[in-house]
N, C-alpha and C positions, 0 to 999 in steps of 0.2 A: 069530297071525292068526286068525281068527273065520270060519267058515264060512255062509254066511247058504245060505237063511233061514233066520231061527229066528222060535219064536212072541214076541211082542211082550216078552211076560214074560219072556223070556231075556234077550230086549235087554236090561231091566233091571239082570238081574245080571252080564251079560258087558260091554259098555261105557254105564254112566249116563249118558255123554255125549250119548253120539247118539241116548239113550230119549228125554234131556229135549228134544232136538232136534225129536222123532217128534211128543212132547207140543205143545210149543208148533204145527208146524205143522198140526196139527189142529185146536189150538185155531183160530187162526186162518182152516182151511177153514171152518169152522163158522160164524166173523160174517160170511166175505167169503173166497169161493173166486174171486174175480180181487186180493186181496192183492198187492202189485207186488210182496212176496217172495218171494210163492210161483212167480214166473214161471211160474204156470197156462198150459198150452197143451195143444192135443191131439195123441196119441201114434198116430200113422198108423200103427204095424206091427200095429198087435192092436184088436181090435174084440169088444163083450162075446158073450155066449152068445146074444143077439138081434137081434144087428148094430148094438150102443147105439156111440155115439161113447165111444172112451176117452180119458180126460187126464190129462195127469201134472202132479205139481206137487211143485216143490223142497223139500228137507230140509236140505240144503246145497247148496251150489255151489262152485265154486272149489278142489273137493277130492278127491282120489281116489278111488275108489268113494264119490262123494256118494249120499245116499238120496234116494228119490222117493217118493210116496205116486201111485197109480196107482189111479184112478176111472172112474166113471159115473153120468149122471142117473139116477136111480129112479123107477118107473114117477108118485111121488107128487111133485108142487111140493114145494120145501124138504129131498127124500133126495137121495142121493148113498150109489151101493154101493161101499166099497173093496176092491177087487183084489187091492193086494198094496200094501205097505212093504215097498222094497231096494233093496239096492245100483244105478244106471245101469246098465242093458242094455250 
């Protein structure tokens, strides 16, 4: 079993699976962060270091410790600062 977090680059080498998973879901934040796979929505326990709305959005589903990618707007149109890649809270 794998302890997270780890840095991205660990993913890597400890399961490629859920890197390639990390990958594509970003790919796709990047043309279109409301993706209906990424089941984008905002994550009401936590709020950024400014009081930014934060939102999570799927890596998997349907899966035991599935991963999220865990965001916020950036002060510019077109950013988005990520928080964190892990495991569901």
């Amino acid at each position: 079993m794998t302890n997270y977090p780890l840095p991205i680059t660990s993913l890597q080498e400890t399961d490629s699976n859920k890197y390639q998973k990390v990958l594509k879901t970003l790919g796709l934040m990047e043309t279109n962060l409301r993706h209906p796979s990424l089941n984008t929505h905002k994550y009401e326990s936590l709020s950024g270091s400014n009081g930014e709305e934060i939102f999570e959005a799927d890596v998997e589903n349907k899966t035991p410790g599935a991963f999220r990618v865990f965001w916020y707007y950036g002060s510019e149109q077109g950013v988005i600062t990520i928080l964190a890649i892990t495991p569901h809270p």
